[in-house]
Legacy VTK file of the C-alpha trace (Angstrom):
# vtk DataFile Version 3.0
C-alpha trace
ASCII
DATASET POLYDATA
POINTS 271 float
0.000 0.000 0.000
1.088 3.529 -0.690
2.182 5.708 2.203
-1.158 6.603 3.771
0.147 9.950 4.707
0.564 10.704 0.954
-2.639 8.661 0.487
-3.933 11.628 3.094
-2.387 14.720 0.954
-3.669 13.289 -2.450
-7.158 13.024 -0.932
-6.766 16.605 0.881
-5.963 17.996 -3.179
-9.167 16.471 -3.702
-11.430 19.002 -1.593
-12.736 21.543 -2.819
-11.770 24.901 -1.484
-15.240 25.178 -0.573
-14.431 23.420 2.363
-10.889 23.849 2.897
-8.845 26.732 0.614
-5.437 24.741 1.312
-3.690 26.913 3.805
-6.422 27.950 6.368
-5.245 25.696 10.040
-6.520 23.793 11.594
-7.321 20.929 8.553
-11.067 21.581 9.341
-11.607 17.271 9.613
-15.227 17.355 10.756
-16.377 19.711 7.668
-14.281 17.669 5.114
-15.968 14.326 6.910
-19.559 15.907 6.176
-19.389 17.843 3.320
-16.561 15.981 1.163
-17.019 12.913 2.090
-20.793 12.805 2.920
-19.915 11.106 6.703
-22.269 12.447 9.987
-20.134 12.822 12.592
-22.267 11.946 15.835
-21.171 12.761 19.634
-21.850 9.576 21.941
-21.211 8.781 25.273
-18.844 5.742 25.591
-20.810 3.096 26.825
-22.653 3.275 23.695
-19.836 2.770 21.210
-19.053 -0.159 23.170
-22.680 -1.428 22.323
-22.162 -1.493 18.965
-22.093 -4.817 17.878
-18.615 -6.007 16.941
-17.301 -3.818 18.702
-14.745 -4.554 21.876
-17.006 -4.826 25.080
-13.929 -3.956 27.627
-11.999 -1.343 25.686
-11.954 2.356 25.850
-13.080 3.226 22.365
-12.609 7.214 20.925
-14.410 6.230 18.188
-16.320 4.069 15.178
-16.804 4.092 11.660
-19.911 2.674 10.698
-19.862 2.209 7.205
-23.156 1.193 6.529
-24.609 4.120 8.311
-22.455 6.487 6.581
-21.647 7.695 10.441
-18.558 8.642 12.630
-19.148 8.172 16.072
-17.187 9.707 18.782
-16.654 9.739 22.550
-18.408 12.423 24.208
-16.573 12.748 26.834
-13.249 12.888 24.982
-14.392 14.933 22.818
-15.511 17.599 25.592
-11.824 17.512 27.131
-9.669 17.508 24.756
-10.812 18.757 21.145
-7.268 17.692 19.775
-8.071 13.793 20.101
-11.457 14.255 18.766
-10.110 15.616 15.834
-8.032 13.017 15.315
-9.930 10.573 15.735
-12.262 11.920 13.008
-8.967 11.898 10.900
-8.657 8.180 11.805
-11.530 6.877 11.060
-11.290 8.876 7.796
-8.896 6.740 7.057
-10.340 3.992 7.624
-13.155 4.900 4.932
-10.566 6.048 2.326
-8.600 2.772 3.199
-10.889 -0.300 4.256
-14.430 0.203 3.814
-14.279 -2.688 1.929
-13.310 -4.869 4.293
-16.376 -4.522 6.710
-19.019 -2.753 8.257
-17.383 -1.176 11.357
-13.825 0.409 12.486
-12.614 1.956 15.930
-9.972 3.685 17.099
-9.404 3.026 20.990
-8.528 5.570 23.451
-5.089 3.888 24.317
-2.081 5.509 22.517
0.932 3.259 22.880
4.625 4.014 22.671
5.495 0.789 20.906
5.267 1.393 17.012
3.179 -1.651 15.892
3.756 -3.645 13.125
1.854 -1.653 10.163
-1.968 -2.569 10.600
-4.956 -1.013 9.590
-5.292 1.074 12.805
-1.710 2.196 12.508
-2.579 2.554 8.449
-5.296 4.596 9.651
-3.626 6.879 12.108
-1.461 7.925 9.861
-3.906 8.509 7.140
-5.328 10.527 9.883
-1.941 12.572 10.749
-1.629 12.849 6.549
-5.081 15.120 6.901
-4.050 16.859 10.862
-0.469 17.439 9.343
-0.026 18.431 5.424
3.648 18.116 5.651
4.287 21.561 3.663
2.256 23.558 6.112
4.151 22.176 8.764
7.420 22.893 7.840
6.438 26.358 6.668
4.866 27.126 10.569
7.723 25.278 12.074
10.334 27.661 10.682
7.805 30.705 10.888
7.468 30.049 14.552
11.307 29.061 15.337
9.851 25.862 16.572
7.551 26.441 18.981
5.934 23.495 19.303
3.486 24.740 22.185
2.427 27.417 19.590
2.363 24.807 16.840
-0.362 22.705 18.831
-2.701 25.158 19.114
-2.280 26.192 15.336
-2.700 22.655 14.178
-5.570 22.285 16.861
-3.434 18.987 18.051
-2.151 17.311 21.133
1.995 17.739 21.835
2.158 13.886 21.283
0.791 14.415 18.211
2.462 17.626 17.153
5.607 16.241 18.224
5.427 13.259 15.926
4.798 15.273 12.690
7.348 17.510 13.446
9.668 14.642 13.472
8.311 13.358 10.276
8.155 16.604 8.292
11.286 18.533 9.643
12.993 15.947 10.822
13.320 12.802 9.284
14.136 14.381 6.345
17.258 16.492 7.614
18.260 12.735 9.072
17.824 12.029 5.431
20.055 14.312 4.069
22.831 13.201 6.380
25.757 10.796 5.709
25.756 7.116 8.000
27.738 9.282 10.209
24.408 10.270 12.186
21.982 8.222 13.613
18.526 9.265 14.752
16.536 6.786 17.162
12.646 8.068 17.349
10.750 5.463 19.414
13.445 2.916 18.800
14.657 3.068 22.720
15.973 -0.488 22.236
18.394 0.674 18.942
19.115 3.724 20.652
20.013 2.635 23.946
22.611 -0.265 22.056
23.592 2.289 20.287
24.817 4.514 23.240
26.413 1.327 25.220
28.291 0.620 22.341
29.595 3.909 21.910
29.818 4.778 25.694
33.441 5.554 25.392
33.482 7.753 21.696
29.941 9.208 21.616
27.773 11.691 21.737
24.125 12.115 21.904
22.079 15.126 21.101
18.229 15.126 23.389
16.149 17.009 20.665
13.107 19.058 21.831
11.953 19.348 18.112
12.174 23.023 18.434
14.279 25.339 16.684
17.309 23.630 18.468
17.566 26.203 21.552
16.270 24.075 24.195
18.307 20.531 22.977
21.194 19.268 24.763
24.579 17.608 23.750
25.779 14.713 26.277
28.761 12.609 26.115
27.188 8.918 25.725
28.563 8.102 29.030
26.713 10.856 30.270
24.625 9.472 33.630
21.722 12.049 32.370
21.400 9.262 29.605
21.873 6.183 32.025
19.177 7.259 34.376
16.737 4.584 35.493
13.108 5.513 33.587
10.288 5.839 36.490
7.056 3.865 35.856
5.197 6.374 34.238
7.897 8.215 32.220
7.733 8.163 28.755
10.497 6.281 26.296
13.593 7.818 26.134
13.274 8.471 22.202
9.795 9.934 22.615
11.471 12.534 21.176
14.552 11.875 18.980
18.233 11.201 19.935
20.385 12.269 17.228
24.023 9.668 17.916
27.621 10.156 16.482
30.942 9.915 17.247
31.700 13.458 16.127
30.128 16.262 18.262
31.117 18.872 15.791
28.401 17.207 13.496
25.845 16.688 15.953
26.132 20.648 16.458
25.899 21.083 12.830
22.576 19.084 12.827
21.385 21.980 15.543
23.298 24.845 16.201
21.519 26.011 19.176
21.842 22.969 20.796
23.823 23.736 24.200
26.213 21.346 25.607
25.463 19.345 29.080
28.089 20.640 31.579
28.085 18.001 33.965
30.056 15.787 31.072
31.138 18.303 28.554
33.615 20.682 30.410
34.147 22.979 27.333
31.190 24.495 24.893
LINES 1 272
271 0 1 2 3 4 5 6 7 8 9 10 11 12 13 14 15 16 17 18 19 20 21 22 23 24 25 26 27 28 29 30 31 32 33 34 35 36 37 38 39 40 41 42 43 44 45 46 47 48 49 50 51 52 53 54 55 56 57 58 59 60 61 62 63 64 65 66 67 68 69 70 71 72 73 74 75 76 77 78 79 80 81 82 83 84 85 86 87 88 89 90 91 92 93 94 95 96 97 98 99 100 101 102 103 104 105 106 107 108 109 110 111 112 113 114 115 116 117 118 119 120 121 122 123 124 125 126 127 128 129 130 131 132 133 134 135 136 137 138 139 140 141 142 143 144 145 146 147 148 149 150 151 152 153 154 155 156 157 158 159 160 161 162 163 164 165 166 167 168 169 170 171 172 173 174 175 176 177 178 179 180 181 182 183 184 185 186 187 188 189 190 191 192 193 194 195 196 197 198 199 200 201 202 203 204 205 206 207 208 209 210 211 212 213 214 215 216 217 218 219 220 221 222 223 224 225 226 227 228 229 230 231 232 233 234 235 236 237 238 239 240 241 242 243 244 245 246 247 248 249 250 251 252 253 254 255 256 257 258 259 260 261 262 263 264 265 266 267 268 269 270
């Protein structure tokens, strides 16, 4: 299957700037779900969506598609708290109609977001269908530099959570700077088992670089002996590449990767 997050952007060139113009943020999902697509987007309290049958008695659902109905359900209560994952979800289960409608009647999306990255499924095919639509990869770029990276600034313009702000960030700014880099750089984004092999191995000739996806001011250069980067992770702590570690055995490139970056004095005694 092609990329669904250029599956997303040919289907976004594909609304008419009746409903969207293009450039206008946030990606109004709900309007392109009703009048593009022709899908009622419906507001139900949780306990219903789990009454839907087919659907998963015991999980926490954010939302449905139900094909046959030509309806997008989603939670309430979610949707009341935090706009950002109701707009996603939307997104998702857009993809899900652009992507498997075929394959059956009904499709959720469940309220758990995992750090593991899942072999590619049709919920992960959806989701990032869904980020395609949330995150036109031009527009961010062009905010991201606009805004020197402020990501906090970047959430409410996208009308998105920082987990999912953060990710597209990654994959629009980024991945493809890693891209344009020689194997002299690695970057580990939820990969905290290649990263953390990576930084044993090279415990006595490396360097890491903690990148806070902004314009570089706020990321930090550590020797990979560093004990910053050794610390035990508490229970509830996120995985240490929830945001990316850029690796190399030169520092002078990892500082080319982000000049602002500043350098971690409790193991770098100079600069």
């Amino acid at each position: 299957m092609k990329d669904p997050r250029r599956r997303a952007e040919a289907f976004l060139e594909g609304v008419g700037t009746h409903v969207w113009d293009g450039t206008s943020l946030p990606v109004p999902v709900e309007t392109i779900a009703d009048s593009h697509v022709g899908l009622l987007v419906v507001e139900v309290p949780v306990g219903k969506l789990n009454e839907v049958p087919g659907a998963p008695a015991d999980a926490d659902l954010s939302g449905l598609l139900l094909v046959d109905r030509g309806q997008i359900w989603v939670n309430d209560w979610e949707a009341q708290q935090w706009p950002g994952r109701k707009r996603f979800t939307i997104g998702h289960e857009l993809g899900h109609w652009e992507l498997h409608r075929h394959q059956g009647s009904m499709f959720c999306r469940t309220a758990q977001v995992t750090a593991e990255r899942p072999a590619v499924d049709i919920e992960e095919q959806a989701s990032l269908f869904g980020a395609g639509l949330m995150f036109p990869t031009h527009l961010v770029r062009e905010h991201h530099a606009k805004l020197d990276g402020d990501v906090g600034t970047l959430c409410e313009l996208f009308g998105a959570s920082r987990v999912a702000m953060e990710r597209a960030i990654c994959f629009a700014v980024r991945r493809p700077l890693r891209d344009s880099l020689g194997d002299d750089v690695e970057m580990f984004h939820y990969d905290d088992e290649g990263y953390c092999a990576w930084r044993d191995a090279h415990a006595d000739d490396g360097f890491v670089l903690n990148d806070d996806l902004s314009n570089g001011d706020g990321c930090k250069l550590h020797r990979a002996c560093c004990s910053h980067l050794h610390r035990a992770l508490k229970e509830l702590d996120p995985p240490r590449t929830h945001r990316p570690k850029w690796c190399a055995t030169d520092a002078a490139v990892l500082r080319e990767v982000l000049p602002g970056a500043v350098a971690c004095t409790r193991c770098i005694k100079s600069g």
